[in-house]
Biotite code that builds the C-alpha atoms (Angstrom):
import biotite.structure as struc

atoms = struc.array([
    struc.Atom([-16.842, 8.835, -9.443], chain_id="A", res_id=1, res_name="UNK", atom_name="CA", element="C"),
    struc.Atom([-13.204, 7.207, -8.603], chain_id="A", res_id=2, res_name="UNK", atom_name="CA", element="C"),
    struc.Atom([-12.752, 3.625, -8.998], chain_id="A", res_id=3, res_name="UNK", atom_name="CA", element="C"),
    struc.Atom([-11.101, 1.837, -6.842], chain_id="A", res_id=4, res_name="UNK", atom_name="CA", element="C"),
    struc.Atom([-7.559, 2.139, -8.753], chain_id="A", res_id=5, res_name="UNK", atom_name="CA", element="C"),
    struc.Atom([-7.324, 5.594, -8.353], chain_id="A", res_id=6, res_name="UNK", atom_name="CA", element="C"),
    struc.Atom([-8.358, 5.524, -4.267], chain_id="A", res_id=7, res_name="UNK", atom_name="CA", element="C"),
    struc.Atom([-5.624, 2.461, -3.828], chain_id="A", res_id=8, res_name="UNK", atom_name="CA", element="C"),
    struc.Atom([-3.330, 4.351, -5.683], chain_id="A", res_id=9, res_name="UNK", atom_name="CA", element="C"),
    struc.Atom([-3.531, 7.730, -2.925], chain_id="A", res_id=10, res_name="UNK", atom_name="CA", element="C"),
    struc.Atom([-3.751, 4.854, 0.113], chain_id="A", res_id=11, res_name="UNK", atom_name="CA", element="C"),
    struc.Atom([-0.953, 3.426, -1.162], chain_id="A", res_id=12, res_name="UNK", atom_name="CA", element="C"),
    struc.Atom([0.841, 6.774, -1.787], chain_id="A", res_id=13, res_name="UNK", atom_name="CA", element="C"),
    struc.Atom([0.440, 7.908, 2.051], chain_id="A", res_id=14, res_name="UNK", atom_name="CA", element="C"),
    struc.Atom([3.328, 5.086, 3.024], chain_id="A", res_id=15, res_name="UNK", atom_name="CA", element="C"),
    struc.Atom([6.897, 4.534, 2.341], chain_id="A", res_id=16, res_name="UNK", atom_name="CA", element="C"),
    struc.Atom([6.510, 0.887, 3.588], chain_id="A", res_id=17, res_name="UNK", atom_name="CA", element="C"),
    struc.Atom([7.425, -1.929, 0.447], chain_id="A", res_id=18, res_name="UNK", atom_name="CA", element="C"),
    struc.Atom([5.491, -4.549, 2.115], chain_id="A", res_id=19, res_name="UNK", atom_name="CA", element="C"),
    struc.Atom([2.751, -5.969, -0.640], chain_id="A", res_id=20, res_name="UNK", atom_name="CA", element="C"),
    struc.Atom([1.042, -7.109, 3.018], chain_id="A", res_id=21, res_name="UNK", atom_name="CA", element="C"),
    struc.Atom([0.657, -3.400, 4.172], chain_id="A", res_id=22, res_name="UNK", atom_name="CA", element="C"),
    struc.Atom([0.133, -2.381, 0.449], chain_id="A", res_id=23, res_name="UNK", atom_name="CA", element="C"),
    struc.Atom([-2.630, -4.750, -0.254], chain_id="A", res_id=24, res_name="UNK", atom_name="CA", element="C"),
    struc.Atom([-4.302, -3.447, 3.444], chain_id="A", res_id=25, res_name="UNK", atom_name="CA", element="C"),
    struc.Atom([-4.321, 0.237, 2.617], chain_id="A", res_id=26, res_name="UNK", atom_name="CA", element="C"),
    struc.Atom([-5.743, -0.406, -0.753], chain_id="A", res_id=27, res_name="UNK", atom_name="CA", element="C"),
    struc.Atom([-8.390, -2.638, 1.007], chain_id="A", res_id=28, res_name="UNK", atom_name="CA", element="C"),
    struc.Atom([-9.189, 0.022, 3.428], chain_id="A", res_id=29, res_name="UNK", atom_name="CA", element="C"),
    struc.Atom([-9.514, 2.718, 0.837], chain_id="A", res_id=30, res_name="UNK", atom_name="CA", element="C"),
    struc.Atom([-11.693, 0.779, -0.967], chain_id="A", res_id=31, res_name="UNK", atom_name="CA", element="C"),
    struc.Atom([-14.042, -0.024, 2.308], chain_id="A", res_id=32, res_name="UNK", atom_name="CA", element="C"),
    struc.Atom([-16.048, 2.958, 2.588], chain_id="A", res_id=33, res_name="UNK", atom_name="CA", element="C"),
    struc.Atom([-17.723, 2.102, -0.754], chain_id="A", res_id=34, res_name="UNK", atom_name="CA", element="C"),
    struc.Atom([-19.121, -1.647, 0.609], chain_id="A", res_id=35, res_name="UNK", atom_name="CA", element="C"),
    struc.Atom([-21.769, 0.781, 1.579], chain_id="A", res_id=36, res_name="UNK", atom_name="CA", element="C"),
    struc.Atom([-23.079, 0.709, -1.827], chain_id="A", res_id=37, res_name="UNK", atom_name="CA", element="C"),
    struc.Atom([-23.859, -3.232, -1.292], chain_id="A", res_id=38, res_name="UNK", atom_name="CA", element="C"),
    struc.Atom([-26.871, -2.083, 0.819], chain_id="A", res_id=39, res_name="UNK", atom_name="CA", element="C"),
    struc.Atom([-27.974, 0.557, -1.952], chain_id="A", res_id=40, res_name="UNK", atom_name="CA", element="C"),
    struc.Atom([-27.761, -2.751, -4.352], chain_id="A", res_id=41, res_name="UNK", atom_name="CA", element="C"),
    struc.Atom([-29.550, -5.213, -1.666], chain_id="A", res_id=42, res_name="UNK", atom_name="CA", element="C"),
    struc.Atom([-32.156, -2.090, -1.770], chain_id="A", res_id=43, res_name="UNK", atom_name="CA", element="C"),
    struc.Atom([-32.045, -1.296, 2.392], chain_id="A", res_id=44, res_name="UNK", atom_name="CA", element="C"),
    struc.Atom([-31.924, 2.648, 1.833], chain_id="A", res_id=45, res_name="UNK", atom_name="CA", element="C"),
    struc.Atom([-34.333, 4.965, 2.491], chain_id="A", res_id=46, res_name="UNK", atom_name="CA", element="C"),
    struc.Atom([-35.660, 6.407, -0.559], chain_id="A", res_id=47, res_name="UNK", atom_name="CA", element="C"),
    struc.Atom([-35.139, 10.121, 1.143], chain_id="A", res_id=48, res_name="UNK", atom_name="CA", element="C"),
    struc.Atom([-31.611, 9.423, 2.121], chain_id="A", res_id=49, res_name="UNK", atom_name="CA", element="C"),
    struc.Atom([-29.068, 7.865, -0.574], chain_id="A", res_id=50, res_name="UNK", atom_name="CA", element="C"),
    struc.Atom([-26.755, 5.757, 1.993], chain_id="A", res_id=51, res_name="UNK", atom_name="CA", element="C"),
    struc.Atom([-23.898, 5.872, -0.559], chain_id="A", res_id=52, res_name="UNK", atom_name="CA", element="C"),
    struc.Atom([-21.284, 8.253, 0.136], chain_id="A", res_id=53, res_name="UNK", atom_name="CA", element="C"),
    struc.Atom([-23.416, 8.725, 3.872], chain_id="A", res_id=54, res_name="UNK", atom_name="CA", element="C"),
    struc.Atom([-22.031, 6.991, 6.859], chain_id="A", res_id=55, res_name="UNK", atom_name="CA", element="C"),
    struc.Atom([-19.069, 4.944, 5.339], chain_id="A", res_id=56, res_name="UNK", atom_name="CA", element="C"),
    struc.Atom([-17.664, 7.931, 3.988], chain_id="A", res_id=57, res_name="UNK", atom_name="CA", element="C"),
    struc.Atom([-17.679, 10.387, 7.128], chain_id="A", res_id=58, res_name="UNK", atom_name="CA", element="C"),
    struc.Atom([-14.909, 11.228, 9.694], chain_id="A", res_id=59, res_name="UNK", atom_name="CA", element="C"),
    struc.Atom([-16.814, 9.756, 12.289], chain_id="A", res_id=60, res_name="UNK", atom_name="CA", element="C"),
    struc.Atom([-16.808, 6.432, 10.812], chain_id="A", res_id=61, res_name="UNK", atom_name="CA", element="C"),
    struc.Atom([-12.697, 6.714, 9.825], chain_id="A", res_id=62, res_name="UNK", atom_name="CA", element="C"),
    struc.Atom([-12.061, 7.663, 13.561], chain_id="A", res_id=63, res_name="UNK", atom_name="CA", element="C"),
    struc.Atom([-14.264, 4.721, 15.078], chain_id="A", res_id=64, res_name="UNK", atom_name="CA", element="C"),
    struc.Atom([-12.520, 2.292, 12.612], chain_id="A", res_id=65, res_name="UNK", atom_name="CA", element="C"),
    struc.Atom([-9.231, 3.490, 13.434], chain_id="A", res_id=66, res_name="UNK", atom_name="CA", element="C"),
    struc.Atom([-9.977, 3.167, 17.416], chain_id="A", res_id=67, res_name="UNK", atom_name="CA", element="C"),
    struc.Atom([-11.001, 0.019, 16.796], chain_id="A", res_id=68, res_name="UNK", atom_name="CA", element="C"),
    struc.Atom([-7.822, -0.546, 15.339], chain_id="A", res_id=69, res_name="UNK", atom_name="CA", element="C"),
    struc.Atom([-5.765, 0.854, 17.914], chain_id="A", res_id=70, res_name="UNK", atom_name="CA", element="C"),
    struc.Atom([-7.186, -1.696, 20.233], chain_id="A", res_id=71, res_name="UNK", atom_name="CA", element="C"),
    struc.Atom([-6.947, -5.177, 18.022], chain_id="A", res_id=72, res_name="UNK", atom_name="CA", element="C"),
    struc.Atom([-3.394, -4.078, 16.406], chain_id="A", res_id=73, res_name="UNK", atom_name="CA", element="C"),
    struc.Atom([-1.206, -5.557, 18.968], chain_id="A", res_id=74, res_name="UNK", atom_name="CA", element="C"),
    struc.Atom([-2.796, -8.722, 18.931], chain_id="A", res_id=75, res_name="UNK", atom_name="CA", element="C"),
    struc.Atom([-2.662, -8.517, 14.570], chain_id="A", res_id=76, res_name="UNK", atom_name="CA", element="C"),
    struc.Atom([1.477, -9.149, 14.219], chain_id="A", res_id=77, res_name="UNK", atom_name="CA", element="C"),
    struc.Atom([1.433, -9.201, 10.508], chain_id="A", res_id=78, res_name="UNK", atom_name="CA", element="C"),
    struc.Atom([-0.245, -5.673, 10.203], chain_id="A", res_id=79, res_name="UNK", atom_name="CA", element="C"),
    struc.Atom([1.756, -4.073, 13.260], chain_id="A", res_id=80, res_name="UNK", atom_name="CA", element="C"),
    struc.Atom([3.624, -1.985, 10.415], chain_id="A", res_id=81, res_name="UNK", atom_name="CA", element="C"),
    struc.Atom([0.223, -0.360, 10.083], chain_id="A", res_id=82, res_name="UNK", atom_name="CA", element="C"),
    struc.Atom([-0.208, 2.997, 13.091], chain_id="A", res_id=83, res_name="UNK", atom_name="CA", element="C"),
    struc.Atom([-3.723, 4.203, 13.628], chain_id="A", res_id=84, res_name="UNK", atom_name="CA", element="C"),
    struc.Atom([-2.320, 7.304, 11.826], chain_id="A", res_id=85, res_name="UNK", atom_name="CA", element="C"),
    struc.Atom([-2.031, 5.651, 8.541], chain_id="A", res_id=86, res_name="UNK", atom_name="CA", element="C"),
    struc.Atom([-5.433, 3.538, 9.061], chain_id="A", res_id=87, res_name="UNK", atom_name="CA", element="C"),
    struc.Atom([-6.704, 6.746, 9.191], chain_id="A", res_id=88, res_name="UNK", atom_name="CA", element="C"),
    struc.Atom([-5.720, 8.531, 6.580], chain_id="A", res_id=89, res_name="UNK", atom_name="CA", element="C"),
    struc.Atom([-6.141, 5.674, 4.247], chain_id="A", res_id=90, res_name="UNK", atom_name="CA", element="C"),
    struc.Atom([-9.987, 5.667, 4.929], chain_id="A", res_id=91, res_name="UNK", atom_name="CA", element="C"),
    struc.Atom([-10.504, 9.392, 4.879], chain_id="A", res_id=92, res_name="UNK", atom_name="CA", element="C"),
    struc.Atom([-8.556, 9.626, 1.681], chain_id="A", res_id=93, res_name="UNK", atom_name="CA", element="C"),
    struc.Atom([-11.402, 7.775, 0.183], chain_id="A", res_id=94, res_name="UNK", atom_name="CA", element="C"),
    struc.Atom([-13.945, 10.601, 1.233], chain_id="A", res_id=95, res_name="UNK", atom_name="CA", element="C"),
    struc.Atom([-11.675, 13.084, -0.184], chain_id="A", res_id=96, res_name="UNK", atom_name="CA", element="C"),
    struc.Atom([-10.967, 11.339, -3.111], chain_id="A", res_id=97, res_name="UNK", atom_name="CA", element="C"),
    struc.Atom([-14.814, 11.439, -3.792], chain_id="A", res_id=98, res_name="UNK", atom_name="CA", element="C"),
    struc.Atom([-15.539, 14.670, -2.854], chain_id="A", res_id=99, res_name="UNK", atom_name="CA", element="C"),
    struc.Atom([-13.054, 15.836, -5.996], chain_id="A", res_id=100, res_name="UNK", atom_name="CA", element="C"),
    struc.Atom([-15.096, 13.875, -8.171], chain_id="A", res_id=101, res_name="UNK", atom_name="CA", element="C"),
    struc.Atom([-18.172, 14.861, -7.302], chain_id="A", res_id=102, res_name="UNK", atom_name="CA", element="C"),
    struc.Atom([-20.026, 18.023, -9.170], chain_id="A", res_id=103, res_name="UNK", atom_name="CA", element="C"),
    struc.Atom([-23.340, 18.424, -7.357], chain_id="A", res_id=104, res_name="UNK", atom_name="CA", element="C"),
    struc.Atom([-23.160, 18.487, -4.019], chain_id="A", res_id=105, res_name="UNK", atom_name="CA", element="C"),
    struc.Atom([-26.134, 18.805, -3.484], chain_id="A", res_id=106, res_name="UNK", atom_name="CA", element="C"),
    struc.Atom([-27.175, 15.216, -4.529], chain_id="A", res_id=107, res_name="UNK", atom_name="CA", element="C"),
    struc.Atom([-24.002, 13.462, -5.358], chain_id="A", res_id=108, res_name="UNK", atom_name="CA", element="C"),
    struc.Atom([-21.641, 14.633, -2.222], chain_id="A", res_id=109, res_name="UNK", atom_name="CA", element="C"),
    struc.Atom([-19.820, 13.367, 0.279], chain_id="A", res_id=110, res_name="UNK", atom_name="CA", element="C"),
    struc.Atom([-21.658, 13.598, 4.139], chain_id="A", res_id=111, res_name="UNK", atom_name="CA", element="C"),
    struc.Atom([-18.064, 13.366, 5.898], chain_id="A", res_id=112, res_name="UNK", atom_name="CA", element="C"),
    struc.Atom([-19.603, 15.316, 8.651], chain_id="A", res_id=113, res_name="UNK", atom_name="CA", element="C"),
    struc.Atom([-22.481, 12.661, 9.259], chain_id="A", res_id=114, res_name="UNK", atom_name="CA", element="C"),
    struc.Atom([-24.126, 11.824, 11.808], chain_id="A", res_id=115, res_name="UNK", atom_name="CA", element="C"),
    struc.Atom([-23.585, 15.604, 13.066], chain_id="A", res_id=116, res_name="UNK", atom_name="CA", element="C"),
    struc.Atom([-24.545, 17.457, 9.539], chain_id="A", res_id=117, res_name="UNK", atom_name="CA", element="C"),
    struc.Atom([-26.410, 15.384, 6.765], chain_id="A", res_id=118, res_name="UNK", atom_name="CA", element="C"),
    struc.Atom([-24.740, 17.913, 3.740], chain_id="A", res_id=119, res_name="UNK", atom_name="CA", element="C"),
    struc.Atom([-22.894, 16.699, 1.510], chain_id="A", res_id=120, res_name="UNK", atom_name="CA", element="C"),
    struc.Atom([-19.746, 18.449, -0.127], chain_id="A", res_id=121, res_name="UNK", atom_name="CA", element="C"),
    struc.Atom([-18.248, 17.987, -3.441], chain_id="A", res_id=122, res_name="UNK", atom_name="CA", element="C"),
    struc.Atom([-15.001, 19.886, -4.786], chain_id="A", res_id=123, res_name="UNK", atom_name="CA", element="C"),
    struc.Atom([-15.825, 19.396, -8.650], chain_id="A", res_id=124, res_name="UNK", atom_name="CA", element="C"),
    struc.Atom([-11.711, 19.316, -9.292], chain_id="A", res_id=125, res_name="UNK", atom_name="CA", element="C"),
    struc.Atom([-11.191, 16.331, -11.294], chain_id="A", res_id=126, res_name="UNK", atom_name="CA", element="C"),
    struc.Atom([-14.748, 16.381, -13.047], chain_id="A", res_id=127, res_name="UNK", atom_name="CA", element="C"),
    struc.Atom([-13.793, 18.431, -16.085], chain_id="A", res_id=128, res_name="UNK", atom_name="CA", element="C"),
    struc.Atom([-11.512, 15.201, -16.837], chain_id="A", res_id=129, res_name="UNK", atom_name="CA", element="C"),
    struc.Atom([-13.981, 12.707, -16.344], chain_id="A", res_id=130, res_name="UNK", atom_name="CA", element="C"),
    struc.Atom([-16.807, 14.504, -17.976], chain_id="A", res_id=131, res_name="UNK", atom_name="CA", element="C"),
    struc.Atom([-14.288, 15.599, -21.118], chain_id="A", res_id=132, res_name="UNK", atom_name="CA", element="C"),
    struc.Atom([-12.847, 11.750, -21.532], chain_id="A", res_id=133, res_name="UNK", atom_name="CA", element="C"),
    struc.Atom([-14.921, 9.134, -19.884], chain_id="A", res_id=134, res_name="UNK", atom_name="CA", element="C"),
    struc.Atom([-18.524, 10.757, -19.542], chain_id="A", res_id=135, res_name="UNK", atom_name="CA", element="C"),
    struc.Atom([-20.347, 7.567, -18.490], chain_id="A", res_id=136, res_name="UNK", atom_name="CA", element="C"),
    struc.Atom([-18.753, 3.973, -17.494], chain_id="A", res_id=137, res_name="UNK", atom_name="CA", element="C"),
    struc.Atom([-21.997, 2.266, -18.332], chain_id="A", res_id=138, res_name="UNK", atom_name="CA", element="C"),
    struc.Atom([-21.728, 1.071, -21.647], chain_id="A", res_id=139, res_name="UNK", atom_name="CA", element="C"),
    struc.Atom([-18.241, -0.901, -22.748], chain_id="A", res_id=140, res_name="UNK", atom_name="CA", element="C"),
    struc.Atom([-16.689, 1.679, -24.502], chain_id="A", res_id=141, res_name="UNK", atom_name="CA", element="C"),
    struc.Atom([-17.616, 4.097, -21.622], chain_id="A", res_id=142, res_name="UNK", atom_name="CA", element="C"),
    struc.Atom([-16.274, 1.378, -19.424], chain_id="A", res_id=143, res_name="UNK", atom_name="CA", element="C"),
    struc.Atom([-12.661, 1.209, -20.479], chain_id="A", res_id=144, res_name="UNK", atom_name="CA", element="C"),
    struc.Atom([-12.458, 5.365, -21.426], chain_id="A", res_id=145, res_name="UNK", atom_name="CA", element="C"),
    struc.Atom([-13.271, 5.854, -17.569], chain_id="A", res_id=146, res_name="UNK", atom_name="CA", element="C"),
    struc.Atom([-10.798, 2.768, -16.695], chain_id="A", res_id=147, res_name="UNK", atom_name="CA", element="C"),
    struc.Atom([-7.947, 4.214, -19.167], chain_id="A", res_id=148, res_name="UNK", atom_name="CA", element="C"),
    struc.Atom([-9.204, 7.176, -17.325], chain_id="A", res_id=149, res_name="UNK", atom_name="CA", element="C"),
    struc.Atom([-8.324, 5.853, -14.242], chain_id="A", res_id=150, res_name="UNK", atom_name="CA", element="C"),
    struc.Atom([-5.103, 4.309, -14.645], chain_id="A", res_id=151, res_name="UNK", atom_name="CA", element="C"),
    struc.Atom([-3.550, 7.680, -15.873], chain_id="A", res_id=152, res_name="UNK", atom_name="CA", element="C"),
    struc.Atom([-4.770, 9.406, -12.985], chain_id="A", res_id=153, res_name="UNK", atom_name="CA", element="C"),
    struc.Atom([-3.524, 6.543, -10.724], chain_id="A", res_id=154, res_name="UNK", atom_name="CA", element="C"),
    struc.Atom([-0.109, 7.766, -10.966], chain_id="A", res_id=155, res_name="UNK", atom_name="CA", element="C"),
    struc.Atom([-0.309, 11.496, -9.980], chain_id="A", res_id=156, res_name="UNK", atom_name="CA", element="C"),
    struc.Atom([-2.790, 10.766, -7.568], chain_id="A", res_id=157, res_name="UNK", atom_name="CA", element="C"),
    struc.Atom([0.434, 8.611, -6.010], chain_id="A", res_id=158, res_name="UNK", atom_name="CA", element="C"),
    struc.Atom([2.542, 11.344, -6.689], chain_id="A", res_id=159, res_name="UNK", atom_name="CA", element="C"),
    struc.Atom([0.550, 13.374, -4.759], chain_id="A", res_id=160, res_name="UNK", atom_name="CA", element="C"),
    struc.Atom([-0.338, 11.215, -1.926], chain_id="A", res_id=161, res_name="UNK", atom_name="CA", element="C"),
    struc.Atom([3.423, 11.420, -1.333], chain_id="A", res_id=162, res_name="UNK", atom_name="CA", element="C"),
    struc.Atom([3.963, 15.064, -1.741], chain_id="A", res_id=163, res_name="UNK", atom_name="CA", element="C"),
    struc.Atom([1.559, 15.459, 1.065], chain_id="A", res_id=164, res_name="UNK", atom_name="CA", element="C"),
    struc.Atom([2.898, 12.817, 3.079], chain_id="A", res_id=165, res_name="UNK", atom_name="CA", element="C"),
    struc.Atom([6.487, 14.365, 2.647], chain_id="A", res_id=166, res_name="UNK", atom_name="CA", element="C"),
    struc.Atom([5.601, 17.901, 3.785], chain_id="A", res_id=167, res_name="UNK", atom_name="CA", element="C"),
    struc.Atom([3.177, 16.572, 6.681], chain_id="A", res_id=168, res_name="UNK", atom_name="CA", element="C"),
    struc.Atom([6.060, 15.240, 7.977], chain_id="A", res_id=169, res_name="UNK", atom_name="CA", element="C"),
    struc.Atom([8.728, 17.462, 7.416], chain_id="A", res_id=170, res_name="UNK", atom_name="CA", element="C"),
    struc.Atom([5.997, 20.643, 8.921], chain_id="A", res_id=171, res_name="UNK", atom_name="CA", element="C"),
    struc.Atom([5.945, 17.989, 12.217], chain_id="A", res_id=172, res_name="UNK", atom_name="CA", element="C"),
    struc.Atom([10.228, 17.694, 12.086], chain_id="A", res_id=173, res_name="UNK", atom_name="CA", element="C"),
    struc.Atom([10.178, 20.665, 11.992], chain_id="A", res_id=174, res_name="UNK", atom_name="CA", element="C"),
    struc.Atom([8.014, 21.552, 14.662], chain_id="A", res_id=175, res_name="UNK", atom_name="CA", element="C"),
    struc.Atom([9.875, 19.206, 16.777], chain_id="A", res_id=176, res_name="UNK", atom_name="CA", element="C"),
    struc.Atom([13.351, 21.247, 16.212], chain_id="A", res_id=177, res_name="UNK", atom_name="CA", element="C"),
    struc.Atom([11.712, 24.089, 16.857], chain_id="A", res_id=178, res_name="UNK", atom_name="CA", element="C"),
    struc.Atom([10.152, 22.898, 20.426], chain_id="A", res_id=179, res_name="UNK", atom_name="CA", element="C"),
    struc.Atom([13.759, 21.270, 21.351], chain_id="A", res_id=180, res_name="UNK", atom_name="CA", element="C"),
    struc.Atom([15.864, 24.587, 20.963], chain_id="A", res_id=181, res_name="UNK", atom_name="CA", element="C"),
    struc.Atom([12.901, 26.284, 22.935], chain_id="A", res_id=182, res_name="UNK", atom_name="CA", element="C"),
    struc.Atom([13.679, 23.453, 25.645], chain_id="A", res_id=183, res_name="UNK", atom_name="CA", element="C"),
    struc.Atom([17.221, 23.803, 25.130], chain_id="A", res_id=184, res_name="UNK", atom_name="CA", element="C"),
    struc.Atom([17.576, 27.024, 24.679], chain_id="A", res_id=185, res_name="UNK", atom_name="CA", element="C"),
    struc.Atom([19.403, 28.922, 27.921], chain_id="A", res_id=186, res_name="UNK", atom_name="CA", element="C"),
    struc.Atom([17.347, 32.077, 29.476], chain_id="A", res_id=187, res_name="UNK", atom_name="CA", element="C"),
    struc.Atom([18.926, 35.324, 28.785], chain_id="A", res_id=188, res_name="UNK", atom_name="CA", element="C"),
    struc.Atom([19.453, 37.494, 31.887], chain_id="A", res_id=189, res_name="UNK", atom_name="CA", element="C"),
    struc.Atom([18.264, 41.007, 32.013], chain_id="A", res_id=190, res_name="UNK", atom_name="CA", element="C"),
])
């Protein structure tokens, strides 16, 4: 289970922008798939179907948002910095984020394929930590182990988010070079 720190921490990592505006919105949106758990807490689930970690937390729901942002960004001029490309990956890097903290898929996993498939995936990666240092954050020691917990991981997490950024881009410059000499390139006669 990531708290919010550690998802605002890879939203925040995706982006070379210095604006606090833009920083504070990506940590806002990787936080919003989880306001799903308001309606486990206001008790409008189905007790067959868990809705946290359902639809909020599903491709289909990061695409939708971000075409909804596509259309209302040029009328938003203090967000403009934001593209649909970085909505989006600020959103799904919640889902992903969850899915490395989550050991049983079966009843603990992420649907990101809903409303298509109902299964729910979990990569156990990071649960080793969290079950080693901060085994459960419901009691106040528990509670600031997995927070401690949280804020180291906050930092690599970053690091990461970066990393990947870095190379998606530089695979896509490179990509581009590659389809400009083809363009440029002259025809060899035989």
């Amino acid at each position: 289970m990531a708290l919010p720190t550690a998802h605002a921490a890879v939203a925040v990592g995706l982006t070379r922008k210095r604006s606090i505006r833009v920083l504070l919105f990506l940590a806002f949106l990787s936080v919003l798939p989880d306001f799903d758990f308001l309606a486990v807490l206001l008790r409008w689930q189905n007790p067959q179907f868990d809705l946290h970690r359902s639809w909020s937390h599903s491709l289909f729901f990061s695409a939708t948002l971000t075409l909804l942002w596509y259309w209302i960004r040029p009328q938003i001029r203090i967000l403009k910095e934001v593209s649909p490309g970085l909505f989006f990956s600020a959103l799904v890097s919640h889902a992903i984020l969850d899915m490395l903290c989550t050991s049983n898929a079966a009843d603990h996993g992420v649907a990101i394929l809903w409303p298509f498939l109902d299964t729910r995936y979990g990569w156990p990666v990071l649960v080793p930590l969290y079950l080693k240092f901060a085994s459960s954050p419901f009691s106040i020691t528990g509670a600031l182990k997995f927070t401690s917990l949280e804020l180291l991981l906050a930092g690599p997490l970053f690091l990461f988010a970066g990393m990947m950024r870095a190379s998606f881009y530089h695979i896509i410059n490179r990509f581009k070079t590659l389809s400009t000499a083809e363009r440029e390139a002259p025809e060899l006669e035989l």
